[in-house]
N, C-alpha and C positions, 0 to 999 in steps of 0.2 A: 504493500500500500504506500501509496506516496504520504511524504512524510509531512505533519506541517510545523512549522517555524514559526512564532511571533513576532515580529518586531513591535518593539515597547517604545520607539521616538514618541510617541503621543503621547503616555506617560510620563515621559520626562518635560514635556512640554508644559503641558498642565503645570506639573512642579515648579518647572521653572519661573510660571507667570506671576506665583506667590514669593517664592525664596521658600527659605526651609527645606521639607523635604517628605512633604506631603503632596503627592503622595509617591508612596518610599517604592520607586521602580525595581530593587533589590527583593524587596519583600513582593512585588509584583510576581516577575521572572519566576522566584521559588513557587508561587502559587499557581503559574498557568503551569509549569510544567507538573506541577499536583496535579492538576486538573485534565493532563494526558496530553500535552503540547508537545511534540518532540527536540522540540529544536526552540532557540532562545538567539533572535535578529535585532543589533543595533547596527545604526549609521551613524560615525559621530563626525559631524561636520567640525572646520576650522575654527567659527564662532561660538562651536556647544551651545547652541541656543534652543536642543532639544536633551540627546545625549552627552553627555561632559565625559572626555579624555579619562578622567576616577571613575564614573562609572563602569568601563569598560572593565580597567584590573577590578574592581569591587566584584562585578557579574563571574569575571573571570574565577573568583575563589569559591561560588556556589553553586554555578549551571552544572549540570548533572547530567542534561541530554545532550545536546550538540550545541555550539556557543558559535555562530557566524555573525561576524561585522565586517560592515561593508562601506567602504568609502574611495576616493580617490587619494591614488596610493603618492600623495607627495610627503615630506622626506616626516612630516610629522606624526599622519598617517601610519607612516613604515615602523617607525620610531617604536608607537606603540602598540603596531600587532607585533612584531618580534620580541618584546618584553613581554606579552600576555600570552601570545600563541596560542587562539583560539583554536578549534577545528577545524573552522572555516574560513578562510579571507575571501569575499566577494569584490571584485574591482569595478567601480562604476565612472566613469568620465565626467563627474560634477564638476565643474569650475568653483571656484568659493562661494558666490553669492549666489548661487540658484535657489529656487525655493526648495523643488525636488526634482526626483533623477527624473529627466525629460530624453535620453536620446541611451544607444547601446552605443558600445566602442564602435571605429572605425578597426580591425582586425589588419587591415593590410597596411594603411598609414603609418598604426605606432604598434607595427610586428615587431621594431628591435626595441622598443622602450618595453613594451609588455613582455615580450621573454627576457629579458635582463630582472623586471618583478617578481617573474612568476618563479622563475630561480631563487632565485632569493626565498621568496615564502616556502618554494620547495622542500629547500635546503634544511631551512627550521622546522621542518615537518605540520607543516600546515597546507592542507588543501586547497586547491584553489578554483574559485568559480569565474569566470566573465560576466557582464552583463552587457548583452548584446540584444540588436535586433534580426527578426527571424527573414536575416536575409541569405541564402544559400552563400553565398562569396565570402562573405562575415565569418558561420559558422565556418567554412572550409580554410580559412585561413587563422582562425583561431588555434589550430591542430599547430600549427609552428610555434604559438608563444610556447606551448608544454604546460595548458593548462587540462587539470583536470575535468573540470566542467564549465559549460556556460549557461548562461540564468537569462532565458528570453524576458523579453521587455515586452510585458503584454497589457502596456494603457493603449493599443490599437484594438487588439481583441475586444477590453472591458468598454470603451465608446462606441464602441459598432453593433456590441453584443443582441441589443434590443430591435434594432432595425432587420439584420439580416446574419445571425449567427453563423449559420451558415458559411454565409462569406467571410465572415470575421476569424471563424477559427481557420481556413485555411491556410494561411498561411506559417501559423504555428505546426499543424500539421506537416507542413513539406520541410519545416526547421529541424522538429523531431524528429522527422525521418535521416535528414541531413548529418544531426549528430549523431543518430544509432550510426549509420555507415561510416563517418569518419573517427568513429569510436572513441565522443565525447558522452558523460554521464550530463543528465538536463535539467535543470532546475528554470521556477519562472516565479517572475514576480513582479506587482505593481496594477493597482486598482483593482486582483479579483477581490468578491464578494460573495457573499451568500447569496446572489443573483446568478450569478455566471461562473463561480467555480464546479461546479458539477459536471455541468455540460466539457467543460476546460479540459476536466480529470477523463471522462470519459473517453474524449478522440485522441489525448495524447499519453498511453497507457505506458511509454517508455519514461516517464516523469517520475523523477525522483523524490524532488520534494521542492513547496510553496514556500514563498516568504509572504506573509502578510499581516499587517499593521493597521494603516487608516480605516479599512472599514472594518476590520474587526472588534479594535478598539472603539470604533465609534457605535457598535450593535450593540458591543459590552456594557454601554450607557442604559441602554434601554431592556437588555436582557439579560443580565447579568454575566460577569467572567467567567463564571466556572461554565456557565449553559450555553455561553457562546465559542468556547473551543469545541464542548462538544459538539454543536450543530457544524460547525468548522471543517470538524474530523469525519462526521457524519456525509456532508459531502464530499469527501475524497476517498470514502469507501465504493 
């Protein structure tokens, strides 16, 4: 069964909009993964203005399932997956000030800058994901950085989804077919929901595992955390 992951930025955001530390994204983490989450997703951007640089090692001394954080790997970045050594580093192309991750790597442009990273993470024994778009030349030329998997970028799916699913997941479908054969493991992330991850799970069965955040946490408001991994999980059965 594909796997799912939280990401807790919205939790930290919250937090942050008061100070203090309320509410306690550590004490978070320990509870979704109670509540049968597999995997435990932050992004800590330059400004920390959701996750902070200390949450990371904090998370780092509790997660129990899989611990994937994911950001643009400049030298700050690096700094502190290599002190924490996650299980996962996921590489996303964010410039500093973006709001959120809007675009996948370009794969053939920065082939010597991304395999010079992905070494690296290698090296320290930390897995490594891409985040890319499901564009066949993309995935095929991701195979030379020496990463182990890439993470489709599916805010094209989650906008279309209602109009014409159909169409929409196509193209993730010919992605996943793309990475089974070049013998990348697949991950995806970014605006599923309890709307459209089902449908998602179902056409693309070589899917390892989700990352998802914004609408989860924002269902959680309304339906509680523990009831909302499990509908979560439910859908990816």
């Amino acid at each position: 069964m594909t796997k799912l992951s939280v990401n807790i930025n919205k939790i930290a955001t919250i937090r942050n909009a008061r100070g203090g530390n309320t509410p306690d994204v550590i004490k978070a983490a320990i509870q979704i993964e109670k509540f049968g989450a597999e995997g435990i997703t932050v992004h800590p951007r330059p400004d920390e203005r959701h996750i902070r640089y200390q949450d990371v090692r904090d998370l780092k001394k509790v997660v129990t399932t899989e611990f994937n954080v994911e950001g643009y790997p400049d030298s700050g970045f690096m700094e502190l997956v290599l002190e924490t050594r996650p299980h996962q580093v996921t590489l996303v192309p964010d410039p500093p000030g973006v709001l959120t991750s809007n675009a996948g790597w370009n794969t053939i442009e920065n082939a010597a800058f991304l395999k010079d990273i992905v070494s690296r993470l290698k090296d320290a024994g930390m897995r490594v994901s891409i985040f890319i778009d499901p564009v066949a030349d993309m995935i095929e030329a991701a195979v030379a950085t020496g990463t182990d998997r890439v993470e489709l970028y599916t805010e094209a799916y989650a906008s279309h989804y209602l109009s014409n699913r159909e169409e929409a997941i196509a193209p993730f479908v010919m992605a996943a077919e793309t990475a089974q054969r070049v013998g990348l493991g697949l991950n995806a992330g970014h605006d599923l929901s309890l709307d459209n991850l089902r449908y998602f799970s179902q056409n693309i069965p070589q899917l390892l595992e989700v990352s998802i955040g914004h609408a989860l946490i924002s269902d959680a408001l309304y339906l509680g955390l523990e009831n909302t991994v499990n509908l979560y999980k439910r859908e990816l059965r």
